[in-house]
C-alpha positions in Angstrom: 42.3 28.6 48.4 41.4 27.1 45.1 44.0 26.4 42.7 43.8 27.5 38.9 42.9 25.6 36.3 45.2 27.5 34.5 48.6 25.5 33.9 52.2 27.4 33.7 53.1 24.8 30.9 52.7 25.5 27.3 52.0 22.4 26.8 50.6 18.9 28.6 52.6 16.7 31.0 53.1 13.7 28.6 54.5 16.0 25.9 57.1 17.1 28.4 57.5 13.8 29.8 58.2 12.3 25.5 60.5 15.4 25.2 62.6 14.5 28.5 62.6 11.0 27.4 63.6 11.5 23.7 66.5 13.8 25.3 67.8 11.2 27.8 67.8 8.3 25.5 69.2 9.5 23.0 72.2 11.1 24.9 72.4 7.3 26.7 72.6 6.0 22.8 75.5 8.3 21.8 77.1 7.4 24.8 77.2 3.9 25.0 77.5 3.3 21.0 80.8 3.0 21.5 80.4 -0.4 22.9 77.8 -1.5 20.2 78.3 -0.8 17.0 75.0 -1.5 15.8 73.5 1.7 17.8 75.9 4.3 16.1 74.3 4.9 13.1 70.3 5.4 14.7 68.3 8.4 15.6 65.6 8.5 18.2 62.8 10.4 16.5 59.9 10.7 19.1 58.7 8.9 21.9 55.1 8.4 23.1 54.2 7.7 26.6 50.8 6.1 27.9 48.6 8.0 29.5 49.1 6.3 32.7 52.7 7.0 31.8 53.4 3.1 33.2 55.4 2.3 29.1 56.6 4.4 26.3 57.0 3.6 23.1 60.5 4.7 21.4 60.7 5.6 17.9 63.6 5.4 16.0 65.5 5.4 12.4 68.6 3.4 11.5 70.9 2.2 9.0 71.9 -0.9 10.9 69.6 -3.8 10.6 70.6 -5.2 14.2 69.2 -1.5 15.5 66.5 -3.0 17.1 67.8 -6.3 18.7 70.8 -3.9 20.3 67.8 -2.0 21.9 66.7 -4.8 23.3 69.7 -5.9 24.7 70.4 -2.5 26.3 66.7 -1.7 27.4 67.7 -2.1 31.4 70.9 -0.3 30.9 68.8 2.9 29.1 65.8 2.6 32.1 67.8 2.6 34.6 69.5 5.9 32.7 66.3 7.1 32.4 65.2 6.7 35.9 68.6 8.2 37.1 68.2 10.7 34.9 64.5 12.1 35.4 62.4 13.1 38.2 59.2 10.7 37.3 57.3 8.7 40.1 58.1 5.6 38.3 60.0 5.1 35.0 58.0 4.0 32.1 59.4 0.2 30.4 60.5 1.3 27.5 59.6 -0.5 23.8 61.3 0.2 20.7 60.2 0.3 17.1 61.5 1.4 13.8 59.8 4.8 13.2 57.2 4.1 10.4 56.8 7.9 9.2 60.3 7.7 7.8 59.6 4.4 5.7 56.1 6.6 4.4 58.4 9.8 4.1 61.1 7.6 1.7 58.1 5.9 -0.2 57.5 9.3 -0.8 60.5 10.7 -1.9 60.7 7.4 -4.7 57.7 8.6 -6.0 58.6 11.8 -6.6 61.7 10.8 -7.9 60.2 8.8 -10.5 57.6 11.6 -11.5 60.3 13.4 -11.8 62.3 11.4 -13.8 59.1 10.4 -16.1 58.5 14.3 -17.1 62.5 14.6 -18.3 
């Protein structure tokens, strides 16, 4: 019997793949910013697979300026979190970069703010 083309999902497998991944790492980042100070203060605010799923790039915000170079450090520790964590046939390597929506979205906001402040 043919199957349907139909899917159960609302949405496609690398959407639910980024939102398991988002989940997982940034549950691995609360716990283990205790032994890193530069990871407490950082948000994981999307993730974006490959369409192969073989690497995934994670987004994040912080207010440390050693955010990055601690993700760096840790990126075996959070895969092998992730693969523990997850049911995927392999684990996607994992990249960081500082999330560049919330640099436009601030840019933003300072603009406005001075518009504002111009028309008073």
């Amino acid at each position: 019997m043919a199957r349907s083309s139909g899917s159960h999902h609302p949405y496609p497998r690398s959407a639910r793949v980024n939102k398991i991944l988002r989940e997982v790492i940034s549950d691995e980042l609360v716990r283990i910013s205790d032994l890193d100070e530069r990871l407490g203060l950082l948000t994981v605010t999307g993730v974006e697979t490959t369409p192969d799923m073989r690497q995934a790039m994670v987004y994040f915000d912080s207010l440390s300026d050693g955010a990055k170079a601690a993700l760096e450090e840790r990126r075996g520790q959070i895969q092998s979190m992730v693969n523990a964590q997850t049911r995927l046939k392999r684990t996607p390597k994992l990249s960081f970069r500082a999330d560049p929506a919330v640099a436009s979205g601030e840019a933003v906001e300072e603009l406005l703010r001075r518009q504002r402040h111009d028309d008073e």
